[in-house]
N, C-alpha and C positions, 0 to 999 in steps of 0.2 A: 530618465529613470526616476521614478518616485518612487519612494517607501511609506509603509505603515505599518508601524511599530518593529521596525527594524527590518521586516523583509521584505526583498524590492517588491514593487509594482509594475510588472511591462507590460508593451501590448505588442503581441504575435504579429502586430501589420506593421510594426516601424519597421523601417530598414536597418532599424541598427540592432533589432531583436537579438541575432544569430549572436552578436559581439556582447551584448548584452547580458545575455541567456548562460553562457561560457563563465562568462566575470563573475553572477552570482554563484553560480554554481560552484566556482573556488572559495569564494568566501564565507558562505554559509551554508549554501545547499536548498535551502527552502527558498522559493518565488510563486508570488502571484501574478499570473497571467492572464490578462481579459485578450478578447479579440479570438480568441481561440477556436470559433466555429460551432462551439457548443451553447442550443439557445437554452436562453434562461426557464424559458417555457419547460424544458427537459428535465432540468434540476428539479424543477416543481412536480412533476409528475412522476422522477423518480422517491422524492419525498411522500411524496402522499400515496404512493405504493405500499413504501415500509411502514406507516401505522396501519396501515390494513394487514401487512403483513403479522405485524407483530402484535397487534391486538385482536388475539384469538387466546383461547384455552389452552391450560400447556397441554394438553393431550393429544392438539391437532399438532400440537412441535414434539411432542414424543415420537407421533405418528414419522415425523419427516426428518429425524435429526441423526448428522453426521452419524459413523463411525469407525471404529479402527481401519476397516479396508475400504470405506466408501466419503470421503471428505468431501461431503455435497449436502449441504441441506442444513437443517436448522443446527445453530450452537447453543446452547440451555445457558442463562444466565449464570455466571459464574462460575462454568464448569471448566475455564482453564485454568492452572498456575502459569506465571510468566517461564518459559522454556529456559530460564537463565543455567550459568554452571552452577552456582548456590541454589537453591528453592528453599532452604530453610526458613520459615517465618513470613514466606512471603503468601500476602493473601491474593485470591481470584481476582480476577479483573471484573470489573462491575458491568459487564454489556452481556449483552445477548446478538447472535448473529446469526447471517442467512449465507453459508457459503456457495458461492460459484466459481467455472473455471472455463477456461476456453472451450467451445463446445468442439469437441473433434469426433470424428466418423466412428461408427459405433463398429467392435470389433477390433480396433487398434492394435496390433502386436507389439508397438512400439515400449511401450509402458505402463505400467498400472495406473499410472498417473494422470493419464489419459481416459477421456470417456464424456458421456450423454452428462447432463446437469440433471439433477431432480428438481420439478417446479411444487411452488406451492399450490393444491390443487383450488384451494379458498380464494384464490387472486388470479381469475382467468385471464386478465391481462399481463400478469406477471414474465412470462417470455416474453411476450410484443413490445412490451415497454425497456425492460433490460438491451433487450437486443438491439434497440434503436439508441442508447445511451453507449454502449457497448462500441457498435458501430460506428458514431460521435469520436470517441476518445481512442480507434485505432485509427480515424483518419489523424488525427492531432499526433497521437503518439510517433506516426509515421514522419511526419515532419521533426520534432524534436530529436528523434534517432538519427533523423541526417544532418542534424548539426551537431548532434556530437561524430556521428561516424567523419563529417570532414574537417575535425577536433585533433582525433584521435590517429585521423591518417589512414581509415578506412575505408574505400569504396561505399559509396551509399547502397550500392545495390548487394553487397557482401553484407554489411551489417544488417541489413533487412532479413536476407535471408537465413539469418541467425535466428530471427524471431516467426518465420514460416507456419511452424508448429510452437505455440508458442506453450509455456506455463502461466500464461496471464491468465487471475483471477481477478475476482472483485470479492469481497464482506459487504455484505451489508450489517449493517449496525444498529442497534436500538441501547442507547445511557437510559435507564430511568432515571425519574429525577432524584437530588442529593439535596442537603440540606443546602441553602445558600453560602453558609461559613464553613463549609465541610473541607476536606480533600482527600477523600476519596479517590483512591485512582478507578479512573474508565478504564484506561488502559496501559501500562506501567509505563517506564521508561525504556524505549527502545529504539534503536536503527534499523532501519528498512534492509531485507536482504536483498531485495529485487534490483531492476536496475533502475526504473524510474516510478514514482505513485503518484496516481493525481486523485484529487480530494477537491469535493466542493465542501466548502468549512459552512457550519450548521450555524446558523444567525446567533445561536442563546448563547456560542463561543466554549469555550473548554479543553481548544490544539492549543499546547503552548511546548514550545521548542527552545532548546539552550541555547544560549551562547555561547563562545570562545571562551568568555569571563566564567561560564560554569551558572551561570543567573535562566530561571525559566522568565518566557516571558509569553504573552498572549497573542496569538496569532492575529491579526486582523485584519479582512482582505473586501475590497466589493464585491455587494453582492452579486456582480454576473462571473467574478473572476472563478478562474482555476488556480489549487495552489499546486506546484509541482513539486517532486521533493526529490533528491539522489539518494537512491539507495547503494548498499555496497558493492553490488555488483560493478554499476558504472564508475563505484569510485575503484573500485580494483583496476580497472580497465584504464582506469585515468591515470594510474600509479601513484595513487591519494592525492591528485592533483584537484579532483574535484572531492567535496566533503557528506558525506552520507552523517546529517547531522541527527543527533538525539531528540524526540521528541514524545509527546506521554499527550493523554486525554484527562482531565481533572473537571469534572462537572458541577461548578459550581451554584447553576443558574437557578438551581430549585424547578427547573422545567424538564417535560423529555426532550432527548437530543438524540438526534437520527443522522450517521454520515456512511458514506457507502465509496471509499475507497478502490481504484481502478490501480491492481499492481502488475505491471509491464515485469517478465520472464519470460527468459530465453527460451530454443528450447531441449529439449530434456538431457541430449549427446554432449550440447555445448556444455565446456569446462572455461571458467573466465581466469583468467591472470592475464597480467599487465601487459598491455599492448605499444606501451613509450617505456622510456625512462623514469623510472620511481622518482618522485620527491623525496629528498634527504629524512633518514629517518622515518620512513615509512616501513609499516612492518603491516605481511600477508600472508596470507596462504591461499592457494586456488581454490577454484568452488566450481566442483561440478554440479552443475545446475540440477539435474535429476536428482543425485542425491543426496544432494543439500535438502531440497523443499521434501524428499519424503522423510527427512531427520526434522525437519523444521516441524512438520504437522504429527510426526510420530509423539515429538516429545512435550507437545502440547497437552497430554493425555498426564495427571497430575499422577499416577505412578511409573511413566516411564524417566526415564534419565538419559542422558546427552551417550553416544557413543565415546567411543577413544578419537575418534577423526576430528579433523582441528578445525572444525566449524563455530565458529563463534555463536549462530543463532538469532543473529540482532539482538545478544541480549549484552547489555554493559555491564563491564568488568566494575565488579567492586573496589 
């Protein structure tokens, strides 16, 4: 195992990946992973998607952008406050996004949550190429879910079908650029509520994740790697054995930066709590998956506010 700048470095073909993969994951939470299946060729062509994407008129993203009942489609620059339990004083996140979600059969009774994506009609390759990145990262995913399911003490094939139907989405992302001495948040400080997110980190840099000590510091990973991250779901599951650690986008680069984020969710019935013995001092609450992520995107909407239900939000406590 090698590191750079504090978060390991593995590669999915050692044999010691599994033992590996387990180890960071208690201690930080964030890993970069090469070997992973996914060619570098893809990352490029998912990149050079989203400035086509994103360089159009706002009018063609009025035409396509999210709303209250439909969370599919363009997110307007700065139009969310971070969902935290405070919002006072806090300002919009500096990106613009493209939301997508697992595409499931049209007509679902299962859930509102469920449903068709909307494409952007400007970027006629834009489903052919998603779908082949998509496809990439739930074979990988499918692997990592079985090392934690034989982690955790659960059948691989029980864990799997946890994920069947899943809530797995992706963002796509567009940072304009910020001044170089700026700090400006991209995107605040937060924890993943999913179970796992894989991010190919944008070259001009600007992931920077805490440490133990409370210090940010700056991701930095090769360029063919994947970084993976725990989100709280897995760490519930893990009985905080594994660490869904804090991290924030800060764009310093004076450049644009474009990341497109793959976040793994259960699906909608499943309710996660601890599947071992909690770690000492570990403090939770369960999360039914369904109605976590529709509190999660409800209250992205800068006048609604958090229910009474004890959902944290991935937003950190003051």
């Amino acid at each position: 195992m090698t590191t750079a700048n504090s978060i390991p470095i593995l590669r999915a073909d050692d044999p010691r990946f599994a033992e590996q993969f387990i180890e960071a994951s208690r201690e930080i939470g964030f890993i970069a992973v090469t070997g992973h299946g996914i060619a570098t060729s893809l990352f490029s062509e998912m990149r050079n998607m989203l400035v086509r994407l994103f360089d159009v008129d706002e009018s063609v993203k009025q035409e396509g952008a999210i709303t209250g009942t439909n969370y599919r489609g363009f997110i307007p620059l700065g139009f969310f406050t971070p969902n935290r339990l405070e919002v006072n004083g806090q300002q919009p996140d500096l990106y613009e996004g493209y939301k997508l979600h697992w595409e499931c059969p049209e007509g679902d009774p299962e859930s509102p949550l469920y449903g068709p994506n909307r494409w952007a009609a400007h970027v006629p390759d834009m489903a052919e190429i998603v779908g082949r990145y998509w496809e990439a990262c739930d074979a990988f995913a499918d692997s990592l879910l079985a090392v934690c399911a034989a982690e955790l003490g659960v059948p691989a094939s029980e864990f799997r079908a946890w994920h069947e139907r899943p809530l797995t989405n992706m963002t796509l992302l567009h940072y304009p650029a910020q001044p170089a001495m700026g700090d400006a948040t991209g995107i605040h400080p937060h924890k993943d509520t999913n179970v796992l997110t894989f991010l190919h980190p944008d070259p001009v840099g600007g992931l920077e994740v805490q440490t133990k000590a409370g210090e940010w510091i700056e991701v930095e990973a090769p360029i063919d790697a994947l970084v993976v991250n725990i989100g709280e779901m897995l760490e519930l599951w893990s009985g905080g054995e594994f660490v869904a650690t804090p991290h924030r986008v800060v764009n310093r680069s004076a450049q644009e930066r474009y990341s497109f984020p793959y976040f793994i969710v259960p699906n909608h019935a499943i309710v996660v709590e601890p599947l071992v013995s909690c770690r000492q001092g570990y403090v939770h609450h369960r999360m039914p998956v369904g109605a976590l992520s529709a509190e999660v995107w409800r209250t992205n909407w800068a006048d609604e506010r958090p229910s009474g239900e004890d959902f944290d939000l991935g937003s950190l406590r003051s």
